[in-house]
N, C-alpha and C positions, 0 to 999 in steps of 0.2 A: 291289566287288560284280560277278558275273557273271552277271548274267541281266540282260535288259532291264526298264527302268529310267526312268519318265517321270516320276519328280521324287526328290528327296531333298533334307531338310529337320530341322534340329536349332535346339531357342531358344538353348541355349548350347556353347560349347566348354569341356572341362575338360582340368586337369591332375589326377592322381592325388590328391596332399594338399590341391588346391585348394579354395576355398569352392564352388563348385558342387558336385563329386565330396562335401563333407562334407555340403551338403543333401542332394544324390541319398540320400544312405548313411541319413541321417535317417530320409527319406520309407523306404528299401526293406525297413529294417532293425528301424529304433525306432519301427513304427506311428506313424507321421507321415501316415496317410494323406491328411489335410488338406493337406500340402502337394504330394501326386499331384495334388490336384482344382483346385487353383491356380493350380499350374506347367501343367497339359494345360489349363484355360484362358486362359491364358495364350497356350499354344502357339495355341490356336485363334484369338485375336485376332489373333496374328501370321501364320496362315495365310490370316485372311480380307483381311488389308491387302494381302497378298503375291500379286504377278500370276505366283507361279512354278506356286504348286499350281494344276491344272486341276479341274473338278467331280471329285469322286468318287462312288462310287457307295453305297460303303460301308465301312466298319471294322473292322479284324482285330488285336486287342492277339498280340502274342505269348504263348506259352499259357506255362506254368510245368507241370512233372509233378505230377502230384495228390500226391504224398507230399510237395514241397516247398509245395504251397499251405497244403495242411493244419497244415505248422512253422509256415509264416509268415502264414496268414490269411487272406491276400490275396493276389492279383496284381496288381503294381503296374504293368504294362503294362491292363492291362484299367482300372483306376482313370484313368489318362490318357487311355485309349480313348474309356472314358465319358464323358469333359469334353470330351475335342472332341467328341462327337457330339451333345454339346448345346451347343458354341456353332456347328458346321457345318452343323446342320438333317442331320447326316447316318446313316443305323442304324448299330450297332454290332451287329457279327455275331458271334455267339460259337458257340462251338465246332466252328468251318469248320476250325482248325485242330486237334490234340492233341499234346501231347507222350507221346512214348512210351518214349525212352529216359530212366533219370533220370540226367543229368549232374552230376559235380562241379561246385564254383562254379567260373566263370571265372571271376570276380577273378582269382584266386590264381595262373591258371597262363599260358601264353605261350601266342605268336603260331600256330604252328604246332599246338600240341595242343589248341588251343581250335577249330580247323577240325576234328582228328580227332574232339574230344569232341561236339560239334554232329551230324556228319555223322549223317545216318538217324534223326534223333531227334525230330522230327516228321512227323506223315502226317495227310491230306486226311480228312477225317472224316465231315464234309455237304455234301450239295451246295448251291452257292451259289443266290440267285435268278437265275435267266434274266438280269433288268436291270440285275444288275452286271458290270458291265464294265471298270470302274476301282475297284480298292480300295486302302484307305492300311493298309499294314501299321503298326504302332506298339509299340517295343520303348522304353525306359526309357532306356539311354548304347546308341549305336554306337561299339564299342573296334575292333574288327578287321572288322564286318560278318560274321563267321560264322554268328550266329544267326538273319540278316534272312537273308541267302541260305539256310543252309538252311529255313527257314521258306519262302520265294519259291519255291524248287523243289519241297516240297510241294504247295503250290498250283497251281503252273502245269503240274505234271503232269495232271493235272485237270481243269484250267480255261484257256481260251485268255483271259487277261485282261492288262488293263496291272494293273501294278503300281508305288504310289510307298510311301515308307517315310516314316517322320518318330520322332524323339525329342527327349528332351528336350534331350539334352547328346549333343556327337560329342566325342571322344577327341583332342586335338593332337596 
């Protein structure tokens, strides 16, 4: 990740054909959204035990292009958003960010094109309130961090804020 950066935080690590990466696929894939609301509380119990997260002030799921919402239903960062926001006492801010470019799945593609696919593909949308100062960005797996960076440079062109990130599962 290149930007600044005052926490980062994942409940699992996965392998590719692992059992975690095969619930993630459930939850993203097969309307499992019972297990987004679970797993993000989940996360949140483990962020409230955890002396790493500091307050935050508020919540920003990663957005999905509205053509991909529309396939799939949902967005499954927003469905985690929402569960930690109600076990952190903390708001869930939507639409601070937008996706604007629509990108191919990254699954499917590597290291390097997954920065090019990403780049410019979100932008600032609303202004935040005043009294957020620290928000927790929340994406579903960090594989390469492209997507939380590009997301994080959206925002902080905009906003002089701290920024931490969290998901459910990081990448080995």
């Amino acid at each position: 990740m290149n930007f600044p950066l005052e926490n980062a935080s994942a409940l699992f690590y996965f392998e590719k054909e692992g059992k975690v990466a095969q619930m993630i696929h459930q939850f993203k894939y097969l309307d499992q959204r019972h297990l987004g609301v679970y797993l993000g509380h989940w996360l949140g119990d483990t962020l409230l035990e955890s002396s790493n997260l500091k307050k935050v002030d508020g919540i920003i799921p990663v957005p999905l292009h509205p053509s991909k919402k529309r396939k799939r239903g949902y967005n499954q960062a927003a469905i985690i958003a929402g569960a930690l926001s109600e076990k952190l006492k903390v708001p869930l801010v939507k639409e601070t960010l937008i996706r604007v470019k629509r990108t191919q799945s990254l699954a499917q593609i590597g290291y390097d094109e997954r920065w090019r696919e990403v780049d410019q593909a979100f932008e600032f949308n609303k202004p935040l309130p005043k009294e957020m100062k620290h928000v927790l960005l929340v994406d579903d797996v960090i594989t390469t961090g492209a997507t939380l960076t590009a997301c994080a440079r959206a925002l902080l062109k905009k906003n002089p804020l701290k920024l931490s990130i969290v998901s459910l599962a990081c990448r080995l």
